[in-house]
LOVOZA-365913 format. One line per 3 residues: number of its first residue (from 1); their letters; for each residue x, y, z of C-alpha. Coordinates in pm, 1 decimal, m for minus. Layout:
BEGIN
NUM> A> X:Y:Z  ... .
// end
This chain:
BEGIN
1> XXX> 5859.1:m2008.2:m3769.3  5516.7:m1841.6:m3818.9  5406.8:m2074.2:m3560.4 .
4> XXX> 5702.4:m1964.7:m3263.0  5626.1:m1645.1:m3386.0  5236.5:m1659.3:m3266.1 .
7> XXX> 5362.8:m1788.0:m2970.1  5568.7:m1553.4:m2868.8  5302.7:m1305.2:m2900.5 .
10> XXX> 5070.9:m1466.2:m2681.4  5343.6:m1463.9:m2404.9  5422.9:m1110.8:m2480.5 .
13> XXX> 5041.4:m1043.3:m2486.7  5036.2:m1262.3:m2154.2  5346.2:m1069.4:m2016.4 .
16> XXX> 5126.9:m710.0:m2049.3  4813.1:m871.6:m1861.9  5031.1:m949.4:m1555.3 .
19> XXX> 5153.3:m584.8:m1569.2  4801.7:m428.9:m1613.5  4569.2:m654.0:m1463.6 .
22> XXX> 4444.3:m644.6:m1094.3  4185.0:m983.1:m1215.1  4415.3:m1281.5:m1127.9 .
25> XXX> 4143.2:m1510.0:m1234.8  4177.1:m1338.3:m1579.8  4518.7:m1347.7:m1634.3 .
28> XXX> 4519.8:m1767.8:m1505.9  4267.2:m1808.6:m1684.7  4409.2:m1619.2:m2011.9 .
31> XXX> 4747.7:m1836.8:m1958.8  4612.4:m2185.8:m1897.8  4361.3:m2111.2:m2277.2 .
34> XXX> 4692.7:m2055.3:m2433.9  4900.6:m2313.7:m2304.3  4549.5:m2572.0:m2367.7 .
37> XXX> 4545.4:m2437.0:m2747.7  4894.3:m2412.2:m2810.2  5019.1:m2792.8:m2701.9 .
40> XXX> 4654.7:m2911.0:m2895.8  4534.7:m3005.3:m2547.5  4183.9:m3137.7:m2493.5 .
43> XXX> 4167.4:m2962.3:m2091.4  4338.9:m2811.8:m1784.3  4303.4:m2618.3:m1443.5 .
46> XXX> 4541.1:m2467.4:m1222.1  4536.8:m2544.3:m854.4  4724.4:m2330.5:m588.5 .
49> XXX> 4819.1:m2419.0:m211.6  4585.2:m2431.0:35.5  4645.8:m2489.9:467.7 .
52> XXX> 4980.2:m2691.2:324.5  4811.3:m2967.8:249.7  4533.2:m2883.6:5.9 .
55> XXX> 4537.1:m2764.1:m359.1  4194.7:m2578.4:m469.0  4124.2:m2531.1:m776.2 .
58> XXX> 4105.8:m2166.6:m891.5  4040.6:m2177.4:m1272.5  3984.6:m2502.6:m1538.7 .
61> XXX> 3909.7:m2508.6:m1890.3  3746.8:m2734.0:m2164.0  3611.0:m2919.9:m1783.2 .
64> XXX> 3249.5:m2987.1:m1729.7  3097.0:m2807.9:m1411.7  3105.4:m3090.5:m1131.2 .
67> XXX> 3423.4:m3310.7:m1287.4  3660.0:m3188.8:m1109.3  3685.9:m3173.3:m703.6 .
70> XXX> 3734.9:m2845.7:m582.7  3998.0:m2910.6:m377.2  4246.2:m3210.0:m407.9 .
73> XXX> 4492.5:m3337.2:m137.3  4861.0:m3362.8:m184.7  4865.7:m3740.1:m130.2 .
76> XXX> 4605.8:m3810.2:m449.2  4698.1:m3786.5:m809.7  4946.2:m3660.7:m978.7 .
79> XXX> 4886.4:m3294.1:m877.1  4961.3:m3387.1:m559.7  5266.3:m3581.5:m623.4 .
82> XXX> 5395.2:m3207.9:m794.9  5288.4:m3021.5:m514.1  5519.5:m3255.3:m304.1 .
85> XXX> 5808.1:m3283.3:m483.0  5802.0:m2918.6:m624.8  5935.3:m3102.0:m1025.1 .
88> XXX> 5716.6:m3144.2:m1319.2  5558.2:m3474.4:m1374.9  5464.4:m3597.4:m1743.6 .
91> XXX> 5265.2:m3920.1:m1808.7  5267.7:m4030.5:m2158.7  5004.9:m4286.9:m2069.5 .
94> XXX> 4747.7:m4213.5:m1782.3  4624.9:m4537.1:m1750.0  4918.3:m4671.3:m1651.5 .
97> XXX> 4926.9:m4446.7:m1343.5  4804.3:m4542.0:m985.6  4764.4:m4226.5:m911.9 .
100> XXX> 4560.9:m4043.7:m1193.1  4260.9:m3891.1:m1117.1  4014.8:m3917.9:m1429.1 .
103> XXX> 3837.3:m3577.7:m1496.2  3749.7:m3689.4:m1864.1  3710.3:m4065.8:m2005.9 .
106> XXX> 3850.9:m3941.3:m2377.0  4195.3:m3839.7:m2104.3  4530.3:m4022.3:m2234.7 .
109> XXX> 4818.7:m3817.8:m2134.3  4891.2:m3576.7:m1832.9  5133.1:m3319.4:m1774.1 .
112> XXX> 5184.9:m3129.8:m1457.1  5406.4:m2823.0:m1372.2  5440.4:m2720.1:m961.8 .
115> XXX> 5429.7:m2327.2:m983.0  5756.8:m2208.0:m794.4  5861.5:m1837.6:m661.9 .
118> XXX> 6189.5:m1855.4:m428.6  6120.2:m2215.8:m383.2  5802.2:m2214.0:m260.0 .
121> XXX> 5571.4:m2458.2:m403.0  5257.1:m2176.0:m478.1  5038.0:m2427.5:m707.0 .
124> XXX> 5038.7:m2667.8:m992.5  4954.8:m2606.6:m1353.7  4801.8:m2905.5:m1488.9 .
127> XXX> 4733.5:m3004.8:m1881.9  4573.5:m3304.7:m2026.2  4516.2:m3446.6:m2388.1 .
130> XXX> 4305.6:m3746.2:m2591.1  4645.7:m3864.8:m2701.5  4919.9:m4086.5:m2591.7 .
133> XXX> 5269.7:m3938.7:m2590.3  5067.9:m3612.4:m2680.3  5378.8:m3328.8:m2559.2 .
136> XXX> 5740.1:m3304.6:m2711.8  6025.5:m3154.3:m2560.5  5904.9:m2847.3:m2676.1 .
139> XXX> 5565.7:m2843.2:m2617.0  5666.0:m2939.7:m2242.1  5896.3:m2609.6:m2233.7 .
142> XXX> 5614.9:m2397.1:m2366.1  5380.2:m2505.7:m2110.7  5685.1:m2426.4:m1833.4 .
145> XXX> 5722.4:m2157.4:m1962.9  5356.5:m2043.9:m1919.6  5383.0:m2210.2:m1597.0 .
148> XXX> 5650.2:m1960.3:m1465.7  5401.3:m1691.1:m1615.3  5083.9:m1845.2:m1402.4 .
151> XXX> 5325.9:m1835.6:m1086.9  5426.3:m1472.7:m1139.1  5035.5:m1395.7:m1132.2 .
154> XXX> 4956.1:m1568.5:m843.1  5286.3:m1395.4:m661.3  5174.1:m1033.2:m757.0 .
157> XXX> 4799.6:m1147.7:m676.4  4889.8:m1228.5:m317.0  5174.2:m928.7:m286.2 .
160> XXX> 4814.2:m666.0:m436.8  4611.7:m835.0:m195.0  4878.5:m746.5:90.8 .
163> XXX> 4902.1:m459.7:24.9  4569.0:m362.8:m11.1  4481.0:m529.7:304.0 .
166> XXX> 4781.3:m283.8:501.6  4609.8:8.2:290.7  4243.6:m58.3:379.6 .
169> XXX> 4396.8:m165.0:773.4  4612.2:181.8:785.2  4280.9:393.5:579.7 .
172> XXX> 4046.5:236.1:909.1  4319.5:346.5:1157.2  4300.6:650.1:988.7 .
175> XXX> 3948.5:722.9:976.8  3928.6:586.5:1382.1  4162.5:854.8:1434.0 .
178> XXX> 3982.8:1114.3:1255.4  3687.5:1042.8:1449.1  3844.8:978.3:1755.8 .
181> XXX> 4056.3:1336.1:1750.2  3690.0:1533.0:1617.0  3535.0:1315.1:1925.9 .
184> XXX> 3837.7:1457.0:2122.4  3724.3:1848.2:1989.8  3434.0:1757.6:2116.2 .
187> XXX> 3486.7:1634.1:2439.3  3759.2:1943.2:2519.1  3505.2:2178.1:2383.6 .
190> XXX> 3209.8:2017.5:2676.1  3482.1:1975.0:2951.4  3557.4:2334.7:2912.1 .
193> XXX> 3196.1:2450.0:2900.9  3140.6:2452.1:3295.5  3365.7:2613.7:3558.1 .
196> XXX> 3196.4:2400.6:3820.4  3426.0:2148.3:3971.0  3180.5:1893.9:4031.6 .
199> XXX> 3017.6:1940.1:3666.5  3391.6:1951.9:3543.0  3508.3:1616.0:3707.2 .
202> XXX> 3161.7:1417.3:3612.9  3164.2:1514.3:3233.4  3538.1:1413.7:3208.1 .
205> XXX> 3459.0:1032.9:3337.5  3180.0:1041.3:3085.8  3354.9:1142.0:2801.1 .
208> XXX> 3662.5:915.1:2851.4  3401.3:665.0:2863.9  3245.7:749.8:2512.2 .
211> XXX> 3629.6:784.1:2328.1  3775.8:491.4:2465.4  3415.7:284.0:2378.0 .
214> XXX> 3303.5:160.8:2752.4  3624.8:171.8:2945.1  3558.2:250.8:3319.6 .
217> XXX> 3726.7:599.9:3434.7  3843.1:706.1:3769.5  3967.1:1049.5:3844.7 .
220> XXX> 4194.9:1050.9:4162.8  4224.5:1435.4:4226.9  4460.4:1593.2:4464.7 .
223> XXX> 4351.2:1832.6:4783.0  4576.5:2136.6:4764.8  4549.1:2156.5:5150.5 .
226> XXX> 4605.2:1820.7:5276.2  4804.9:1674.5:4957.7  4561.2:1308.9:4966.7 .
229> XXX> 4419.0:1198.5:4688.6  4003.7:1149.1:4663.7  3841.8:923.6:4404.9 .
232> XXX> 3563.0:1004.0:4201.3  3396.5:721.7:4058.3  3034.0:701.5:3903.7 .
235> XXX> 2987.8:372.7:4132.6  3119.1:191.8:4480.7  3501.3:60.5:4401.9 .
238> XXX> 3668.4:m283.8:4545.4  3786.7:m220.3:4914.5  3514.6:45.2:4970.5 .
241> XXX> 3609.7:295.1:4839.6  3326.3:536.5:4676.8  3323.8:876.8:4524.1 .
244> XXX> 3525.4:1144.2:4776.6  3733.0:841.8:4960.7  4099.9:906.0:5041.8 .
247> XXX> 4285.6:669.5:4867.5  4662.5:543.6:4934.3  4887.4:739.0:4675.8 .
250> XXX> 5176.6:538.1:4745.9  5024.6:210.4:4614.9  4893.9:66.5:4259.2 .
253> XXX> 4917.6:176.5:3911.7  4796.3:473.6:3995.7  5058.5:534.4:4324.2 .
256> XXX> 5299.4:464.1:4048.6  5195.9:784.3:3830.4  5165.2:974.8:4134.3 .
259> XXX> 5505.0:918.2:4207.8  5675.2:936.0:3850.6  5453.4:1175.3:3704.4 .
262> XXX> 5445.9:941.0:3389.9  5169.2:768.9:3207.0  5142.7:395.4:3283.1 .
265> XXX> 5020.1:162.8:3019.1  4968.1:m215.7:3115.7  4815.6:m419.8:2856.1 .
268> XXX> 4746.1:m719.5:3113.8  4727.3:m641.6:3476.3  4712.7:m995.4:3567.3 .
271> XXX> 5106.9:m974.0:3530.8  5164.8:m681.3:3681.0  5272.4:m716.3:4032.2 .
274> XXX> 5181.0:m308.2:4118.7  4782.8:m367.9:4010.3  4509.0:m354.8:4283.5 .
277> XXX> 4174.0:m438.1:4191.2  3899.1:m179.9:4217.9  3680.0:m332.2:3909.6 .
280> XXX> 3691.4:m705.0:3916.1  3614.2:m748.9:3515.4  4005.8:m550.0:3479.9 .
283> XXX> 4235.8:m681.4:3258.2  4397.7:m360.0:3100.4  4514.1:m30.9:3275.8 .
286> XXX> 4654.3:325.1:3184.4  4675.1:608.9:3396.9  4786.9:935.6:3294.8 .
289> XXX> 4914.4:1222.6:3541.9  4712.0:1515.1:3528.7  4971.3:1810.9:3517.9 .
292> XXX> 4949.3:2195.1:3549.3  5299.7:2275.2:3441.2  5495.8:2037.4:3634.7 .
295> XXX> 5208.6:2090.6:3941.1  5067.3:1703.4:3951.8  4693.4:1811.1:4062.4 .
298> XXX> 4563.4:1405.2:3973.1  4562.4:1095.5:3781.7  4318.6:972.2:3512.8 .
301> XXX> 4255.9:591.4:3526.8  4094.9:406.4:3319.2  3999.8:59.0:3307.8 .
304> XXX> 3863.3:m216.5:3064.7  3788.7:m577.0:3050.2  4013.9:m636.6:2732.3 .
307> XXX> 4386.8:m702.9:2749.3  4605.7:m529.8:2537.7  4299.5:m229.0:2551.8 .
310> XXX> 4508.3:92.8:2454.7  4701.2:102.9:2191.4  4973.6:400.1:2047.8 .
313> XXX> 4684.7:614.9:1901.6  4431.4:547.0:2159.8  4722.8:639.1:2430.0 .
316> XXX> 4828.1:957.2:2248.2  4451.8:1038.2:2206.2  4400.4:1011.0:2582.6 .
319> XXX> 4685.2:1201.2:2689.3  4581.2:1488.8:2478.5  4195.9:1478.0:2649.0 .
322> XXX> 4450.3:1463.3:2951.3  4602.2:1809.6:2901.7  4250.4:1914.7:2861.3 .
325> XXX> 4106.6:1782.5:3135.5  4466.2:1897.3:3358.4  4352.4:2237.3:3254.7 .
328> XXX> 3971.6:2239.0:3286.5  3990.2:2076.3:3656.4  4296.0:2338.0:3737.7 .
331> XXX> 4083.0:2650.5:3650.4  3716.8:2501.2:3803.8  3952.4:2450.5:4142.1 .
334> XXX> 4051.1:2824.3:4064.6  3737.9:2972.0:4054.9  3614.5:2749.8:4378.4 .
337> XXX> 3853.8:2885.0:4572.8  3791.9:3265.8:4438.8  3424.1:3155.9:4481.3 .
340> XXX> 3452.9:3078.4:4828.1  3740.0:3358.7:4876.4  3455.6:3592.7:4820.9 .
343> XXX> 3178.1:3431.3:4988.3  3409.6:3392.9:5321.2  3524.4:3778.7:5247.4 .
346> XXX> 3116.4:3933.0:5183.2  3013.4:3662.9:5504.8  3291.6:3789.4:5705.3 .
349> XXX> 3206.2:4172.8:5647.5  2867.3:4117.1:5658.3  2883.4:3962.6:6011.6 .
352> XXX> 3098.8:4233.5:6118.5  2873.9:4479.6:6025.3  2590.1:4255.1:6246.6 .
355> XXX> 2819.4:4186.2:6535.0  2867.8:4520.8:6588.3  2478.8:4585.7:6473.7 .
358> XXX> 2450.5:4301.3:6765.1  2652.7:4439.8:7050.7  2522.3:4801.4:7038.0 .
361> XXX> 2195.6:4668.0:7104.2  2296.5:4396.2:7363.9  2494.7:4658.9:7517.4 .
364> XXX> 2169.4:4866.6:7528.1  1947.1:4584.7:7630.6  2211.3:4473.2:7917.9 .
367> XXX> 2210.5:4817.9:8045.7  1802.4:4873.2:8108.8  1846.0:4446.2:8220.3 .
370> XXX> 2031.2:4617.5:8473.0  1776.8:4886.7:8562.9  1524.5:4559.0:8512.1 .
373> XXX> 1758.3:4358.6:8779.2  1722.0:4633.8:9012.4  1383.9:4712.9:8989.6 .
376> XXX> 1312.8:4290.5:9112.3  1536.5:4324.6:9380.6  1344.4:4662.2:9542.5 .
379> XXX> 993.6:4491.1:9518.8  1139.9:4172.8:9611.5  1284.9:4399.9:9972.2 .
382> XXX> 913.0:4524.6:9973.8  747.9:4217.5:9913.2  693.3:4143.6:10284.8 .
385> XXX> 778.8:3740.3:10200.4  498.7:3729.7:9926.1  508.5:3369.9:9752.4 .
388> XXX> 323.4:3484.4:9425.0  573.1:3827.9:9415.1  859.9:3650.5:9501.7 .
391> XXX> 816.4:3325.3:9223.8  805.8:3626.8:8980.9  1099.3:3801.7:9114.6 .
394> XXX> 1269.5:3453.0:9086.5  1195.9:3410.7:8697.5  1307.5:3758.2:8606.5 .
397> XXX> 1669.9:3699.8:8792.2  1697.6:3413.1:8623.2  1634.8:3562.8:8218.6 .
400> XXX> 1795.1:3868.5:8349.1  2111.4:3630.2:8436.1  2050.2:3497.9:8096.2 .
403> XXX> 2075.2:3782.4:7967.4  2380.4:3954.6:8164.0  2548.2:3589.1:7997.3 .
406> XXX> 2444.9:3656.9:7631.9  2602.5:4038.0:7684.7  2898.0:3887.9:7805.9 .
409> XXX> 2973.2:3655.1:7534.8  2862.1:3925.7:7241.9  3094.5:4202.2:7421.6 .
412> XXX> 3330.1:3926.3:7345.5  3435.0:3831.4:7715.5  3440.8:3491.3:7666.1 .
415> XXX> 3741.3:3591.9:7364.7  3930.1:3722.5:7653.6  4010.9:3338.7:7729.9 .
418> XXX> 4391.8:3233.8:7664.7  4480.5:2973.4:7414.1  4632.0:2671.3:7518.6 .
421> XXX> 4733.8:2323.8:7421.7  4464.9:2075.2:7480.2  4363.5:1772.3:7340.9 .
424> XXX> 4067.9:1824.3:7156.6  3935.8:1438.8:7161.8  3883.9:1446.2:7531.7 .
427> XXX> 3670.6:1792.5:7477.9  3476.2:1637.1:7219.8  3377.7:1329.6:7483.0 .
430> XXX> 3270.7:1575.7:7730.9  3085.5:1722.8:7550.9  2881.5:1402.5:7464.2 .
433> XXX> 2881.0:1327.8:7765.7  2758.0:1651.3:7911.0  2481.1:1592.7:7638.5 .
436> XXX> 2325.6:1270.7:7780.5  2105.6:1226.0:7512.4  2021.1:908.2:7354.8 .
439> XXX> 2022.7:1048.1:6999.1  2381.8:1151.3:7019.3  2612.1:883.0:6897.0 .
442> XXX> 3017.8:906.8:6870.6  3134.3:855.8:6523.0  3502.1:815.1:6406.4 .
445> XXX> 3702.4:1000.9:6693.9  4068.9:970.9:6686.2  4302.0:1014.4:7049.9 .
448> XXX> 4575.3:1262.9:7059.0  4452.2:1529.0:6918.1  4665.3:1814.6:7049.7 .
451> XXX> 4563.6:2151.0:6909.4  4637.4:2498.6:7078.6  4280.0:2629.4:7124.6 .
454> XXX> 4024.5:2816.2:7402.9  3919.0:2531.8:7561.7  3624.5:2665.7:7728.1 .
457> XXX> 3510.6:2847.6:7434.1  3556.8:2565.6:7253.7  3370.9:2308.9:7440.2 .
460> XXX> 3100.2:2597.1:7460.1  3047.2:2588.8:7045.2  3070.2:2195.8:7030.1 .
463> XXX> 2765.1:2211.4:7305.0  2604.5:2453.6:7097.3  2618.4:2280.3:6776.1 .
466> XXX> 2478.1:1941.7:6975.2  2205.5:2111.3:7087.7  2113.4:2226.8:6804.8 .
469> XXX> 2143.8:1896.7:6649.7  1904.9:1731.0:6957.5  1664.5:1989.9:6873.1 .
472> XXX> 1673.6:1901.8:6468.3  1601.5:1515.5:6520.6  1384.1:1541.0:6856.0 .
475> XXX> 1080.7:1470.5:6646.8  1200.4:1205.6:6420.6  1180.1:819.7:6443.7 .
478> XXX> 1509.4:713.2:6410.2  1660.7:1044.6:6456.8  2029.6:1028.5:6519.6 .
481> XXX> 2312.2:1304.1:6623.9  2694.1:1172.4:6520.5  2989.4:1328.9:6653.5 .
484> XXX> 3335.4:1258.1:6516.8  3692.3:1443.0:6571.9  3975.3:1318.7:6369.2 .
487> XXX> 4258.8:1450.6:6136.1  4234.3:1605.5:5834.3  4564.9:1679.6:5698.9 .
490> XXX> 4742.0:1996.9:5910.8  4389.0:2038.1:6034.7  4183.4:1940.3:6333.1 .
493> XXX> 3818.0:1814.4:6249.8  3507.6:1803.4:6455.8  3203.8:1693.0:6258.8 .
496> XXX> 2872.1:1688.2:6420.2  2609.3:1530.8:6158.0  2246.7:1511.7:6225.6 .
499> XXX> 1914.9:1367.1:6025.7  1691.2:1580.7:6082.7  1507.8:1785.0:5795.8 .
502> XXX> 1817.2:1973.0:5727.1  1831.5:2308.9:5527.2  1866.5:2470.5:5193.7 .
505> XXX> 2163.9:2445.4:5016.7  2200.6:2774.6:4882.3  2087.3:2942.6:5246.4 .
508> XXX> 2315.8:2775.2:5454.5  2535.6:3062.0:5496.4  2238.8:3266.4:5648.6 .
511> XXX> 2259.0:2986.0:5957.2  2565.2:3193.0:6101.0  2387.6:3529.5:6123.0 .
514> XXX> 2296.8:3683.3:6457.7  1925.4:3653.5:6548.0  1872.0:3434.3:6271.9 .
517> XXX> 1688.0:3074.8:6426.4  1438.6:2819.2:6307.2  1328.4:2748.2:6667.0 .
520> XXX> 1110.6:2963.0:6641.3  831.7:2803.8:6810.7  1051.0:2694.2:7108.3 .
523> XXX> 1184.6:3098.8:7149.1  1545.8:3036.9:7011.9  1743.5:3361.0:7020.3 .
526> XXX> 1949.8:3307.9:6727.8  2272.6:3387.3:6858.3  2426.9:3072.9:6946.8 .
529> XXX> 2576.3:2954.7:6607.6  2708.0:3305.0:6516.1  2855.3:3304.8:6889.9 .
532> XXX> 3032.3:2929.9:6728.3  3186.3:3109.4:6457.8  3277.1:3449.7:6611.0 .
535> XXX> 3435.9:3174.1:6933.7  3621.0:2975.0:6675.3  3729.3:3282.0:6462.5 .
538> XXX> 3914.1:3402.7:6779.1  4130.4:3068.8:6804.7  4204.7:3112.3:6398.7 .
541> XXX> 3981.3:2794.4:6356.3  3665.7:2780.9:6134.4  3307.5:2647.4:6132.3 .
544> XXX> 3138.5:2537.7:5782.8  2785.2:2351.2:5708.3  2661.4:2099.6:5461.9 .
547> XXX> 2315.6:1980.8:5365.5  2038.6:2029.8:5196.9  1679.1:1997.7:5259.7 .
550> XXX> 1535.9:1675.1:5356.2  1920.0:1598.4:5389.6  1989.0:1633.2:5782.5 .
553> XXX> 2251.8:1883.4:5836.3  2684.8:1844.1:5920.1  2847.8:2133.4:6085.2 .
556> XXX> 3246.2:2079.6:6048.1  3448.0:2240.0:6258.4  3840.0:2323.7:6147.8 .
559> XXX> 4134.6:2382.8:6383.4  4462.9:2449.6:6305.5  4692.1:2168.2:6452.8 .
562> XXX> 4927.2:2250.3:6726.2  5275.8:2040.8:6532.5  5193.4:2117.7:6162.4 .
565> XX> 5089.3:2472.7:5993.1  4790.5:2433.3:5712.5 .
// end
């Protein structure tokens, strides 16, 4: 009794461990010392399953270090044979087993218990003794009973380690998204640091880069006038396309979003049938509309060579920078159009105020040309034929004429012109051809380009400008004058680029004043491009430059087309 009694206790003691105790190693090994000592046993070890078709051993006792294997294979020795069949095995006399795999010489008899939960074969708990016959029916129960114990262990063991692998998997996913929403505060706080558009687009693709680690980013951004979509990219695209390119909105992932309004995840673009390839290495997608309200004003796309890239978090992460980046690019458009609302307004009074500035004293000039004019033509009556008097008389007629011309267009004659429809791609080759220069080249330049304009007046200011360019690259090498006329949305453009040694950015508005040249050693007057824009202002069409220094100059041109309102 006093004996059951003890035993009992240990299990009890046993039962506690398992309750208490995160060291399965302890508790195994606690079990298999009890069940050794309480059956008088000489030595055991418990084995579990290993790759379903191994058993490694996990704790022994009363074994010297390097007798037994650490792992044994279900087809050898009895373990094996338990681990098969999933039913205890007891050999009252080892050496008359095949299959017994001697740990110790002194070895007689061997019992071995599989280690079940739901049926599932987890281990073996294995017992040996000195003697023959050495377990009763009682002993063998005990040592099941510990068995059962050992399995219950192992169970809990692998259920802990479960769950603390989903803990320390969902803690990591939580600290990626800690850092990834204080990378996002971040990221919003620098995107909304600059209210210039071009700062504003740049610092979004870098940032996207940095939170989604390396992904390439796109941002296809939408032209309030014309409604097309240009790409800017930190490097040349797949199909040439390159930071400011049009792209086709009704195509690819991204023609998808345009059209929808809805992010677009694909984890493999290789089985996507909408994906067009801009970055070879591609194998995962997601663009995201940008939105202003319900106002689409672009996409973010971004790119990277992993399938299966973006997942839930890293998808609601992005659409949040999304907002932020919706809103950022929304107000830096805002302020470039109040920018160059104000610019256009102070330009516009300011040449006003020189136009008229202009035409009091052209009207002054013209009138004592006049007195000038008739001066010439008195000597030339008295002259008597002279060839010296009369080569003089010739010149001043001919920069009197000049300037009876220049009066005429800054009096604002030549505005007295009618509009009418013309097709502006036959004015632009005249007036290459009229320019007969070898420098001049013809760029892009579209047919059937009907526009209601002054045609004269027009073909006037197109001469202008290519003058102006011939002058610019006269002294260059490979200096070169391109002229190009094509569509632009509801609007008519006539680009005339040139490579000469341009002019600084931040002056260029100063270009359109009256009396301001840079010919100065070749007596320009400085009239001719504010003549361009006061010509084009009259047929409700603009003129704008571009360039800096050492970057040639582009003078664009913008008509309002004759079928479509801008």
């Amino acid at each position: 009794m006093q004996s059951e009694k003890n035993i009992f206790e240990r299990l009890y003691s046993i039962g506690k461990r398992l309750t208490s105790s995160l060291d399965t190693e302890e508790v195994l090994y606690s079990i298999l010392e009890c069940a050794v000592q309480e059956v008088d046993g000489e030595l055991g070890w418990i084995s579990l399953v290993e790759d379903g078709r191994f058993l490694k051993i996990v704790t022994s006792y009363g074994i010297e270090s390097g007798c037994l294997p650490d792992r044994i294979s279900f087809s050898r020795g009895i373990t094996g044979l338990v681990a098969q069949t999933g039913e205890l095995y007891y050999s009252p006399d080892v050496t008359k087993e095949e299959r017994f795999i001697k740990v110790s010489d002194t070895v007689m008899s061997e019992v071995a218990v599989p280690l079940i939960i739901s049926g599932t074969v987890l281990g073996v708990f294995n017992i040996e003794s000195p003697r023959r016959d050495a377990f009763n029916e009682k002993q063998l129960q005990l040592i099941s009973a510990l068995a059962e114990q050992a399995a219950i262990a192992v169970r809990n063991a692998e259920q802990y380690g479960k769950i603390d692998a989903e803990l320390k998997c969902s803690m990591e996913k939580l600290e990626e998204k800690v850092q990834a929403l204080k990378m996002l505060s971040e990221v919003v706080s620098c995107i909304n640091s600059s209210i210039d558009l071009d700062t504003v687009l740049r610092t979004i693709i870098e940032k996207v880069k940095e939170v989604t680690q390396g992904a390439e980013c796109q941002l296809l951004i939408r032209n309030a006038d014309t409604g097309r979509f240009s790409i800017h990219t930190p490097f040349d695209l797949e199909g040439g396309l390159s930071e400011g390119a049009d792209v086709d909105a009704d195509r690819g992932i991204t023609g998808w979003v345009i059209k929808h309004k809805k992010v677009l995840n694909i984890p493999d673009v290789t089985r996507d049938r909408r994906y067009r390839c801009w970055i070879p290495s591609t194998r995962s997608e997601i663009a995201i509309p940008l939105l202003n309200d319900t106002d689409l004003i672009g996409v973010l796309n971004i790119e990277s060579p992993h399938t299966h890239a973006f997942d839930r978090d890293m998808v609601e992460i992005l659409r949040m920078l999304a907002a932020h980046a919706a809103s950022a690019v929304y107000n830096a458009e805002l302020f470039e159009k109040y920018r160059k609302t104000r610019e256009s307004l102070e330009f516009s009074n300011h040449m006003a105020s020189m136009g008229e500035f202009a035409a009091d004293l052209i009207h002054w000039f013209g009138n004592k040309s006049g007195l000038i004019l008739g001066c010439a033509e008195n000597i030339s009556a008295e002259s008597e034929g002279n060839p010296s008097i009369e080569e003089d008389i010739c010149i001043i007629k001919k920069h009197m004429s000049e300037v009876a011309d220049m009066k005429k267009r800054i009096l604002g004659k030549d505005e007295e012109e009618e509009t009418a429809a013309a097709d502006v791609s036959n004015i632009v080759r005249d007036c290459i051809a009229d320019a007969a220069s070898p420098l001049v080249e013809t760029g892009k330049l579209e047919s059937s380009l009907a526009c209601t304009v002054k045609p004269r007046a027009l073909k006037k200011a197109i001469n202008e400008i290519i003058e102006n360019g011939i002058e610019a690259v006269r002294d260059s090498e490979d200096g070169r004058v391109t002229v190009s006329a094509f569509r632009r949305g509801a609007r008519i453009c006539i680009r005339v680029s040139d490579t000469g040694p341009g002019f600084p950015r931040e002056k260029l508005p100063v270009l359109f004043r009256p009396f301001f040249t840079t010919k100065k050693e070749r007596h320009g007057t400085g009239m001719g491009l504010w003549l361009c824009y006061r010509a084009l202002k009259s047929m409700n069409g603009r003129i704008e430059a571009e360039g800096d220094s050492g970057e040639g100059l582009t003078f664009t041109i913008l008509l309002g087309s004759l079928h479509a309102e801008e």
